[in-house]
C-alpha positions as CSV (number, residue, x, y, z in Angstrom):
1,X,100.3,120.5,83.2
2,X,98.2,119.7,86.1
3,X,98.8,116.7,88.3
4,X,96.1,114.0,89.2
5,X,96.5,111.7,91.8
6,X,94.3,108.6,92.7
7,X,95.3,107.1,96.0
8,X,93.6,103.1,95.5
9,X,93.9,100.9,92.5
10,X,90.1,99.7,92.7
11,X,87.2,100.1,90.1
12,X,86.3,103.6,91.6
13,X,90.1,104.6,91.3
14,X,90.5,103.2,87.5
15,X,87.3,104.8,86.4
16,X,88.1,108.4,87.9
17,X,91.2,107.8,86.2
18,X,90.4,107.0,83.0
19,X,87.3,109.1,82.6
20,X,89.2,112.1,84.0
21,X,92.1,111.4,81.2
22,X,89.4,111.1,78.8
23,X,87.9,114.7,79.5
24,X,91.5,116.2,79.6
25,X,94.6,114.3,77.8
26,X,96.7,116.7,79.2
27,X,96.6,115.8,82.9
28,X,98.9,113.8,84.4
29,X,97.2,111.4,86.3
30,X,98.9,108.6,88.6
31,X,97.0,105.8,90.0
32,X,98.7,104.9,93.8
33,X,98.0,101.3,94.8
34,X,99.7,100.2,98.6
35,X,98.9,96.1,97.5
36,X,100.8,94.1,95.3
37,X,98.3,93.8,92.7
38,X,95.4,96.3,91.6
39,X,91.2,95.7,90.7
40,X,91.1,92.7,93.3
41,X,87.8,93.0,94.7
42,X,86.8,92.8,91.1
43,X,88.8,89.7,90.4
44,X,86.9,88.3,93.1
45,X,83.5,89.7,93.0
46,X,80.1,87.5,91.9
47,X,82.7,84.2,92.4
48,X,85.0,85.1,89.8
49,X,82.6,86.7,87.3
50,X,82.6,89.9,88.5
51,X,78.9,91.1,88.8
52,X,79.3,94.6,87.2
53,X,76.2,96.5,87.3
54,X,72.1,95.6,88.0
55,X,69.6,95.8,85.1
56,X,67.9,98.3,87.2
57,X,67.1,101.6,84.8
58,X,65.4,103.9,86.9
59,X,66.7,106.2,89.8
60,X,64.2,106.1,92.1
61,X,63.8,102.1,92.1
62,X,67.4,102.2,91.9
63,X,68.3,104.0,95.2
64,X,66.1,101.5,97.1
65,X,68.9,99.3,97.1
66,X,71.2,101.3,99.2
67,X,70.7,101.4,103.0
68,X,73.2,104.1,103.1
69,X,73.7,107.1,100.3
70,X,70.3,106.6,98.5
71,X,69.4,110.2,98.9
72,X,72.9,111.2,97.9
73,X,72.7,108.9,94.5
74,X,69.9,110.2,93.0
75,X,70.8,112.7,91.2
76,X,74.2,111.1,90.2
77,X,72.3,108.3,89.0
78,X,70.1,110.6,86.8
79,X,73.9,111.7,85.3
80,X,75.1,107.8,85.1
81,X,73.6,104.5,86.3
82,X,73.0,100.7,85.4
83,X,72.6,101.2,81.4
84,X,75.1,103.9,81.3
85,X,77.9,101.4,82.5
86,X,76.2,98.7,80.5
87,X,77.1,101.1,77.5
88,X,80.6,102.1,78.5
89,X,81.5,98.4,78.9
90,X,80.0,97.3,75.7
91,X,81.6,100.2,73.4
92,X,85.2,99.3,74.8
93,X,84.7,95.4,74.0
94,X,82.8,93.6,76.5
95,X,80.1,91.9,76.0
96,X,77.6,91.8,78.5
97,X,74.8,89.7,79.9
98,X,71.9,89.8,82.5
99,X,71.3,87.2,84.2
100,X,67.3,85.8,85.7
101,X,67.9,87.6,88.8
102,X,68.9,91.4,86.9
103,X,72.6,91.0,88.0
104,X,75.1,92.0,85.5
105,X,78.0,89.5,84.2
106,X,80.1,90.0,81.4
107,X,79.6,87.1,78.5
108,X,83.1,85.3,79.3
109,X,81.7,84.7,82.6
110,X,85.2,86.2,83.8
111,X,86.2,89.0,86.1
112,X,89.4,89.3,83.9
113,X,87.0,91.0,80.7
114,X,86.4,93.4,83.2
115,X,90.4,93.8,84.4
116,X,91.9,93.5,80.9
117,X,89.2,95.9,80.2
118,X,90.2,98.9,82.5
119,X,94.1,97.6,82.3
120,X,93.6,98.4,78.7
121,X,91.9,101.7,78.6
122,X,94.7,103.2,81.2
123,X,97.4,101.9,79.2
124,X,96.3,103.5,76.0
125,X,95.5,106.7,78.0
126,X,98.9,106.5,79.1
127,X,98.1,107.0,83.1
128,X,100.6,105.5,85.2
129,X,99.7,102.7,87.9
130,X,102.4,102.7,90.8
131,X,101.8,99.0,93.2
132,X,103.5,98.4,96.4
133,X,102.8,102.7,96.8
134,X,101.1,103.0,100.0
135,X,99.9,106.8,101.2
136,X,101.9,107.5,104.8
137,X,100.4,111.1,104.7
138,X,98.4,114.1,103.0
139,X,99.9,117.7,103.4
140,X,97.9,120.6,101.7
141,X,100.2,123.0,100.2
142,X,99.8,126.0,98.3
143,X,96.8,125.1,96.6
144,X,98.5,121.5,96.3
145,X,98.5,118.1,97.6
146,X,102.3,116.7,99.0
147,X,101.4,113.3,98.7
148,X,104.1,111.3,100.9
149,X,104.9,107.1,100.4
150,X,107.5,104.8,101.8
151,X,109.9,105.8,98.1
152,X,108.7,109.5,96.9
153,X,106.3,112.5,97.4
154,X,103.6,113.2,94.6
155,X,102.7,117.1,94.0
156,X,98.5,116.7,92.9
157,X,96.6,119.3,91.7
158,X,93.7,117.4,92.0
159,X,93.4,114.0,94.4
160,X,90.5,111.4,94.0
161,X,90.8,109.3,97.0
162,X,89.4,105.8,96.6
163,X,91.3,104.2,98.7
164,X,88.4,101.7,100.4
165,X,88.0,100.5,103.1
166,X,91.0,101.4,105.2
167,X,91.5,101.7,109.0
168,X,94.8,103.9,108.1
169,X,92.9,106.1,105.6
170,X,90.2,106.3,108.0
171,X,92.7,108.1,110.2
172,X,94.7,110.2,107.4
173,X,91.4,111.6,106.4
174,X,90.1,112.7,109.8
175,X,93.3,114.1,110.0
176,X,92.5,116.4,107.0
177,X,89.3,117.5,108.8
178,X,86.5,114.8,107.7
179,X,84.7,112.8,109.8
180,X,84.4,109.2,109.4
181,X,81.2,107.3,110.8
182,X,82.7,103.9,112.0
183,X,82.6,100.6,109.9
184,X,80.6,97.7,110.2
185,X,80.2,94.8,108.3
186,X,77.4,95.2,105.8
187,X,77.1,91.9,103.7
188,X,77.2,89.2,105.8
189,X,75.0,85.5,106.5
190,X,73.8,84.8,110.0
191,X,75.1,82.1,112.2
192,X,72.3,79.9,113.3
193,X,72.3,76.3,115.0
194,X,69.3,74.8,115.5
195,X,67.9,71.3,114.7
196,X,65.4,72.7,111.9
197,X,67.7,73.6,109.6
198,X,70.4,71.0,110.6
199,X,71.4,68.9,107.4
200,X,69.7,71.2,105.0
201,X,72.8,72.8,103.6
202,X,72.3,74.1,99.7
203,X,68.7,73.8,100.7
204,X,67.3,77.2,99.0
205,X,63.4,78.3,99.4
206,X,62.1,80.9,97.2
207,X,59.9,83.4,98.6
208,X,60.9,84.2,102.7
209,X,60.2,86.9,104.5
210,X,62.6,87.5,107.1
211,X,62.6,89.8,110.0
212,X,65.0,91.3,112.6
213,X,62.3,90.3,115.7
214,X,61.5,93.7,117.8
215,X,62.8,96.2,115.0
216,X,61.6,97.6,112.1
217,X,64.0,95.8,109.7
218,X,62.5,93.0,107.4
219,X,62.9,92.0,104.0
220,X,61.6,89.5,101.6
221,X,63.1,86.9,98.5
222,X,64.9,84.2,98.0
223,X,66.8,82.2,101.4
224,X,69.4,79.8,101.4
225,X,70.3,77.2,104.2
226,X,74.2,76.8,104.7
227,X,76.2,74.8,107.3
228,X,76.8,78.0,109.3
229,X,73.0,79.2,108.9
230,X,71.3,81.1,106.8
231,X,72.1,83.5,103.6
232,X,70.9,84.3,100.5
233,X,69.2,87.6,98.9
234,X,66.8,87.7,101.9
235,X,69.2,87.6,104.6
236,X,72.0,89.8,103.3
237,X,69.7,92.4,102.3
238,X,68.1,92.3,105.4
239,X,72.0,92.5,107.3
240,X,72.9,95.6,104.9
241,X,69.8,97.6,106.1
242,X,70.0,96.0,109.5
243,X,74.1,96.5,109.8
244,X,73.7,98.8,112.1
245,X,71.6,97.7,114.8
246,X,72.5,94.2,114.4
247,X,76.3,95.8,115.3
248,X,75.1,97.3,118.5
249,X,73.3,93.8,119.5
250,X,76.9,92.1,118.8
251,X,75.1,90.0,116.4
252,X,72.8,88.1,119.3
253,X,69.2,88.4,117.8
254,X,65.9,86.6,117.6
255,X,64.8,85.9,113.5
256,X,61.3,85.8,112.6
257,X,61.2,83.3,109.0
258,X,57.7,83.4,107.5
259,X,58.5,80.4,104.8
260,X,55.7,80.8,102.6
261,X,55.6,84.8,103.1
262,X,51.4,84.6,103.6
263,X,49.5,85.6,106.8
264,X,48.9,83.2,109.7
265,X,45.1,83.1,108.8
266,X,45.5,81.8,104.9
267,X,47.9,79.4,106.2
268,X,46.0,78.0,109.0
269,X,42.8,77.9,106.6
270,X,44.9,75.8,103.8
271,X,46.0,73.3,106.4
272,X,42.6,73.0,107.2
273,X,41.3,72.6,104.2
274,X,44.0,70.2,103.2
275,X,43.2,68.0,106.3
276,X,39.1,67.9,105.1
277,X,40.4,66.8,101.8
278,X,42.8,64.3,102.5
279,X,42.8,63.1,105.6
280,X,43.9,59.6,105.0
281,X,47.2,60.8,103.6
282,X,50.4,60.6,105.4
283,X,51.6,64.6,106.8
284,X,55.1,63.5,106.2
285,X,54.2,62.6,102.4
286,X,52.3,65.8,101.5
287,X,52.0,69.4,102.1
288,X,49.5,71.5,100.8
289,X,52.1,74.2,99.4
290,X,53.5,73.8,96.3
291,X,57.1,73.8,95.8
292,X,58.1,73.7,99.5
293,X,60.8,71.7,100.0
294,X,60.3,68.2,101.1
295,X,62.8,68.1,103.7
296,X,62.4,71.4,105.5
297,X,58.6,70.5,105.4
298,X,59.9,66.7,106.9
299,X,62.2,68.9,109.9
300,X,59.0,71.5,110.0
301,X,56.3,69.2,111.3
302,X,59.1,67.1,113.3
303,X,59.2,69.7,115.6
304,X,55.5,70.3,116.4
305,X,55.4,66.6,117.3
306,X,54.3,65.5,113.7
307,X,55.2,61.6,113.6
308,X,56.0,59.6,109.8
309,X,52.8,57.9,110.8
310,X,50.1,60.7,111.4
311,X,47.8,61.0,109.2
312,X,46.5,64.6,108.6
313,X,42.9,63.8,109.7
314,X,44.4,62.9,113.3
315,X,46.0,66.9,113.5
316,X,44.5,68.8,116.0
317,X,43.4,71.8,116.1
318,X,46.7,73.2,118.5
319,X,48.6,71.2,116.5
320,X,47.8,72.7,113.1
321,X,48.0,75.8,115.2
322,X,51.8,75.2,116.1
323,X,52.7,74.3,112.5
324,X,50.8,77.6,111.3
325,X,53.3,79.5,113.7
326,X,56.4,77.2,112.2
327,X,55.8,78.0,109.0
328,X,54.9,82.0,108.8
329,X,56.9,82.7,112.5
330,X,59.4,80.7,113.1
331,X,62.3,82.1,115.7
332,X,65.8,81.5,115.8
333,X,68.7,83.0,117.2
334,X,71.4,83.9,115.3
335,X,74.8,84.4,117.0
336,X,77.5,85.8,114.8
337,X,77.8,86.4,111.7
338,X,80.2,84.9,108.4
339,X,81.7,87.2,105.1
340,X,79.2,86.9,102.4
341,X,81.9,84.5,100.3
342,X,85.0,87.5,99.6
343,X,83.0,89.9,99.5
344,X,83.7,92.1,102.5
345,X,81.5,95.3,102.5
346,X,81.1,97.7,105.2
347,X,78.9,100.3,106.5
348,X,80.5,103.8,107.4
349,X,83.0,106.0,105.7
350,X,83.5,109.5,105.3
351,X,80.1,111.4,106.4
352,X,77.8,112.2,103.3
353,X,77.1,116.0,104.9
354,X,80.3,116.7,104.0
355,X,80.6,115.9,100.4
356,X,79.1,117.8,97.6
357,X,77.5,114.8,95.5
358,X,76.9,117.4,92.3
359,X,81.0,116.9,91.7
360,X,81.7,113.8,94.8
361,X,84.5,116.7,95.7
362,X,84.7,117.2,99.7
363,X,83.4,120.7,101.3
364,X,86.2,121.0,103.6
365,X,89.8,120.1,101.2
366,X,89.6,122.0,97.7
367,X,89.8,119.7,94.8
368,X,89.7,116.6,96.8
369,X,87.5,114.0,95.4
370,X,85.8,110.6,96.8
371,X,84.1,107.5,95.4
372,X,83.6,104.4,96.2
373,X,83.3,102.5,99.5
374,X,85.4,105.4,101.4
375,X,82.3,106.7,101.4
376,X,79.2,106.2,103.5
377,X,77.4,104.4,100.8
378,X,76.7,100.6,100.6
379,X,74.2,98.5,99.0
380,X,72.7,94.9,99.0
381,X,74.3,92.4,96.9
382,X,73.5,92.3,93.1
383,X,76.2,94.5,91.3
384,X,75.0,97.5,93.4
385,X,78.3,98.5,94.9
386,X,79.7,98.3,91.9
387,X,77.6,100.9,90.4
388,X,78.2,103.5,93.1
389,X,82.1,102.9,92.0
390,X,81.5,103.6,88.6
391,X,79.1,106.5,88.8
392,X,81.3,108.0,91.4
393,X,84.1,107.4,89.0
394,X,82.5,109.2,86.2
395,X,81.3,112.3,87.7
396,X,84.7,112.6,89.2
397,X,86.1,112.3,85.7
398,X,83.9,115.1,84.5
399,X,84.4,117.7,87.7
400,X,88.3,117.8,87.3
401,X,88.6,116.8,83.7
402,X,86.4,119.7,82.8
């Protein structure tokens, strides 16, 4: 009987499990978890409701999402993606839903559907979960795996390592011959003081565009003002695909906000226009943009000079200038940066050159697997890192199962 071990008890570690079981009930496969308690990051992922998947259904759209790894995904998403999982879920007993935005939750609005879900299927597959069973070292050996912890060594036949992110499995698996590319955070808000956005917390504007200034990095959707800053879809997509450089400027850098996402010119021209129209209404009382927020537009036009008395035929022309530059290039300097709520996600792992993504089995160590966030693979927020666990997790299941 061949031996399977899966060093970390996360979702990529309890779906290579239990989709390698389910391709061959006669391996023995052991799941090797160093905490206390397994599945954690899904316990605490979308605030408790675990965000499983994205109702993204195609793989090209669906590798946009990944700053890191989208080359690598596609064609492991053309073997298992969003409505794959979606399936797999749904045939086992859990419901699921998709929410205005495309993310993922199941029905119960619970992480624990999710963990009773995949607590369930390894029980009745009859693979063993071992907590408190931290990895102290790896040891190739005759076509095997001595797989050392603080109470016993494990012979493997196979080992999927899943292990996440891991400064002491970072440094086991160079060890072995892999290279790691150093972690950085990934998902993260930026820390910004400044009187514009002071006492605007849970203040949320729909369509930004926000840009890292003097880089190439820039995205666009929702933005949401916190007491630290600013966050929301715009702002951690814009620090995944910016993780890196934003790492080397130790998180000191000048953001451009365009607030209404339009060119300088169309603005300028509908302020205009606005102050021929109604010029005998108070600037403080009225903007000519629908659904901007009263109180940003209030702070906005406080900071060009704009008094509650003004009227909007007394704006000059340099003063409907400055607003124009307010309100499509704002700058503000962010210094530091906070943890997306729990969710801690890094850029880096083990480099992507040296994995073959047909099996996610390494070049260098013969049948050593890897999925998850060990690798080199993150995404934006939305379910997306889940996705890369359980795709991982299934083509793992079917290259050593088969």
């Amino acid at each position: 009987m061949k031996n399977v071990i899966v060093i970390g008890g996360g979702a990529a570690g309890f779906f290579s499990a239990i989709h390698i079981k389910e391709n061959n009930p006669n391996f023995n496969v052991t799941i090797l978890e160093k905490g206390k308690e397994v599945l954690q990051k899904v316990r605490i992922s979308g605030g408790g409701r675990c965000n499983v998947t994205h109702a993204c259904f195609t793989p090209k759209e669906l590798i946009s999402f990944y700053p890191r790894g989208k080359k690598e995904l596609l064609g492991p998403f053309h073997q298992f993606m969003c409505g794959d999982t979606m399936e797999w879920f749904e045939s086992k007993g859990v419901p699921l839903k998709i929410e205005a935005d495309n993310r993922v939750f199941p029905v119960s609005n619970s992480s624990q559907s999710i963990i009773d879900c995949l607590f369930s299927e390894v029980t009745r597959l009859q693979i063993e979960v071992k907590k408190s069973c931290g990895v102290l070292a790896i040891l190739p050996k005759d076509n095997t795996y001595a797989i050392q912890t603080k109470t016993a060594t494990f012979i493997a036949d196979f080992v999927v390592f899943t292990p996440g992110s891991s400064e002491k499995m970072w440094t086991l698996i160079q060890q072995l011959g892999h290279t790691v590319i150093p972690t950085v955070p990934s998902l993260f808000t930026f820390n910004i003081k400044d009187k514009r956005i002071e006492g605007l917390p849970g203040l949320a504007v729909q369509d930004v565009t926000v840009t890292i200034k003097d880089t190439k990095f820039s995205s666009q959707g929702p933005l949401l003002i916190t007491h630290w800053g600013m966050s929301g879809p715009a702002i951690l997509k814009l620090s995944a695909f910016g993780a890196r450089i934003l790492s080397e400027k130790n998180y000191q850098y000048q953001v451009l906000v365009n607030w209404l996402s339009d060119t300088s010119e169309n603005v300028k021209e509908q302020l205009i226009a606005f102050k021929n129209a109604d010029g005998k209404v108070m600037v403080n009382k009225r903007s000519p943009f629908e659904k901007f927020p009263k109180r940003l537009w209030a702070s906005l036009i406080q900071i060009v000079g704009i008094t509650e008395t003004t009227r909007w035929a007394a704006l000059s022309t340099k003063t409907i200038e400055k607003l124009t530059q307010e309100l499509v290039a704002g700058t503000y300097h962010a210094q530091g940066k906070s943890t997306f709520k729990e969710e801690f996600v890094t850029a880096g792992g083990i480099d992507l050159k040296e994995v073959n993504f047909k099996r996610f089995e390494s070049k260098i160590l013969p049948n050593f697997f890897f999925a998850g966030e060990i690798l080199n693979i993150d995404a934006v927020t939305g379910g997306f890192n889940f996705q890369n666990a359980w795709t991982g997790g299934y083509i793992i299941g079917k290259s050593v199962g088969n």
